[in-house]
Backbone bond lengths (Angstrom), bond angles and torsions (degrees), N, CA, C in turn:
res aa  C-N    CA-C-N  psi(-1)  N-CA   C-N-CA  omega(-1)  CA-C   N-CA-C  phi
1 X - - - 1.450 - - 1.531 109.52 -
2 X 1.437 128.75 123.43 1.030 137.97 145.83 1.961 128.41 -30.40
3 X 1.788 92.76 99.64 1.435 95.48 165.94 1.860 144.36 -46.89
4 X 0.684 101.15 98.00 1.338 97.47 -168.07 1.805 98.84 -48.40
5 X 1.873 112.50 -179.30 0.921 103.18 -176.85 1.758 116.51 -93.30
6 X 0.952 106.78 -16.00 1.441 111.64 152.65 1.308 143.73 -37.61
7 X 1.716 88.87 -54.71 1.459 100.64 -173.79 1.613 106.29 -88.75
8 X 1.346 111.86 7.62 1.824 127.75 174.56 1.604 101.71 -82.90
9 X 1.672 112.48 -31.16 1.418 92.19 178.43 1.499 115.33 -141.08
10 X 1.745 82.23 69.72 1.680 117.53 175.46 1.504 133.38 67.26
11 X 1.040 121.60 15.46 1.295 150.17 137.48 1.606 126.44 -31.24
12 X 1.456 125.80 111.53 1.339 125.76 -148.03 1.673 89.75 -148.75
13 X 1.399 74.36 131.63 1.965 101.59 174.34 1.807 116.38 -62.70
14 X 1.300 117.61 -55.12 1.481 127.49 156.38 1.283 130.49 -123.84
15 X 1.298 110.72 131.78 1.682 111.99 -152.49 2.461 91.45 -86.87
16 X 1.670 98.21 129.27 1.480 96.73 173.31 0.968 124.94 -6.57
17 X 1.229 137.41 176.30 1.343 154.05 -131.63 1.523 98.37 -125.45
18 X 1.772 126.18 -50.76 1.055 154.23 130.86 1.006 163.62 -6.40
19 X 1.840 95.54 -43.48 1.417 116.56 -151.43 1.774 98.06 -92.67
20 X 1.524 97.32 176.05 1.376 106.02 154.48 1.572 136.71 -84.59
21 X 1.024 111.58 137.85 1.552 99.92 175.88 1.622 125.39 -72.36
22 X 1.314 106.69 -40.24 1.201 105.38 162.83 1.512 134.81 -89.97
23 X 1.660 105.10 42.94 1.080 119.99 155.32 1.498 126.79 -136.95
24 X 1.044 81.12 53.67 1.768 118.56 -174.41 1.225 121.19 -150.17
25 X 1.516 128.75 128.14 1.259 125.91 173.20 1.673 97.84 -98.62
26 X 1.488 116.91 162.63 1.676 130.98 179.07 1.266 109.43 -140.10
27 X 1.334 101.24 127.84 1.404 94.62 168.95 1.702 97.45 -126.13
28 X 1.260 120.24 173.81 1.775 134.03 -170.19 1.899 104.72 -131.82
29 X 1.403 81.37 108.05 1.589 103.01 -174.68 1.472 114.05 -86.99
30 X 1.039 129.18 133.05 1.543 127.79 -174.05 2.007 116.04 -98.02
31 X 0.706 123.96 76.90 1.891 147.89 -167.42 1.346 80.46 -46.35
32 X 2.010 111.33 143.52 1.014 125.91 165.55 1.745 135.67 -48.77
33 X 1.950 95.62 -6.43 1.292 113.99 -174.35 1.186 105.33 -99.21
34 X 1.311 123.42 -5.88 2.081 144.04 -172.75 1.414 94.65 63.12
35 X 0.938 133.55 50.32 1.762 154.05 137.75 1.450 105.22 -77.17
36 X 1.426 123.78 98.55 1.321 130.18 152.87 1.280 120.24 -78.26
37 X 1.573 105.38 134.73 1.732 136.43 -177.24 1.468 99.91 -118.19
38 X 1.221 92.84 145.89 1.838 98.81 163.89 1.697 89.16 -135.51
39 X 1.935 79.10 150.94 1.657 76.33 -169.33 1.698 75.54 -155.12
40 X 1.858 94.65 144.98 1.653 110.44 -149.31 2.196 98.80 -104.75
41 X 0.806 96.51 151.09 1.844 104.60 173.45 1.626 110.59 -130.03
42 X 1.171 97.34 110.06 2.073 102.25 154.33 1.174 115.03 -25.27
43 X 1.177 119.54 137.00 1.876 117.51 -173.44 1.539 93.81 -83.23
44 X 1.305 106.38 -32.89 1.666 110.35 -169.66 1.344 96.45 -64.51
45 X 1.454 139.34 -3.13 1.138 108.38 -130.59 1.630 95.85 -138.31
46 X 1.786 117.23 34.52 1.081 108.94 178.64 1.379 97.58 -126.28
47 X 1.620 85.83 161.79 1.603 119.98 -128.19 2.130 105.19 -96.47
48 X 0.950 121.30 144.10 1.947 115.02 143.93 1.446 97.84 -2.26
49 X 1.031 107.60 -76.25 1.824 112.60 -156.99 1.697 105.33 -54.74
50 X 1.251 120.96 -57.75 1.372 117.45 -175.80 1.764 107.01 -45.51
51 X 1.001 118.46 -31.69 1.357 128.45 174.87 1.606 109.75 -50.32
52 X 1.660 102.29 -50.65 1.610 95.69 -164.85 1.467 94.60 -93.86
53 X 1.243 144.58 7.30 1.239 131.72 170.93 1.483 101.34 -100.40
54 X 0.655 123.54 -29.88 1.478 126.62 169.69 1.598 125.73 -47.93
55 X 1.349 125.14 69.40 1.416 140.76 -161.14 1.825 115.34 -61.72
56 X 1.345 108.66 -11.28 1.357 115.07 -141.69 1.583 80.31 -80.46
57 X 1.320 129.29 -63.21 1.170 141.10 -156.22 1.656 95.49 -58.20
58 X 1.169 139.01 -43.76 1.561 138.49 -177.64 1.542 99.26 -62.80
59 X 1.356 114.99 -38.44 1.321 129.04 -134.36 1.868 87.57 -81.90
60 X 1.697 98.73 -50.08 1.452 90.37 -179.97 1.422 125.78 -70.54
61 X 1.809 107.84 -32.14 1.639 97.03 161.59 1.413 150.36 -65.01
62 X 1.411 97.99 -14.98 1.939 127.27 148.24 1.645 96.20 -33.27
63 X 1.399 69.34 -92.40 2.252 104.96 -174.76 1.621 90.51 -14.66
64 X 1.571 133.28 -69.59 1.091 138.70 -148.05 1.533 120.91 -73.05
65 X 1.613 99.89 -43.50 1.305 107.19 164.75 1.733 120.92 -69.72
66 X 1.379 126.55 -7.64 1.036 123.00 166.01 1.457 127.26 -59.45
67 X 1.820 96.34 -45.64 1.170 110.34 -171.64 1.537 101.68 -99.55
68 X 1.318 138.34 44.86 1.205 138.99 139.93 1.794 107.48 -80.45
């Protein structure tokens, strides 16, 4: 079965048997059929990529150089 892109950057359908909950973030995905999933990620467990999607950090050095 084909990974979705989610589940490429650690993204999991049911969190262990085990685990903690609050060591997991969730988010609730809405399926082209409008069937919502939530599907859980390791906090430890984010990736390079979350980095470059992550706008906030550019966003504030923008912000900063404006107000120079």
């Amino acid at each position: 079965m084909k990974k979705s892109a989610l589940e490429k950057i650690g993204y999991i359908k049911k969190v262990p048997k085990d685990a903690d909950l609050n060591n997991y973030e969730s988010i609730t995905v809405n399926k082209s059929n409008g069937k919502k999933i939530k599907l859980f990620r390791l906090l430890e467990n984010k990736s390079e990529l979350d980095e470059k999607i992550d706008f906030s950090k550019s966003l504030n050095i923008f912000n900063s150089l404006i107000d120079s």
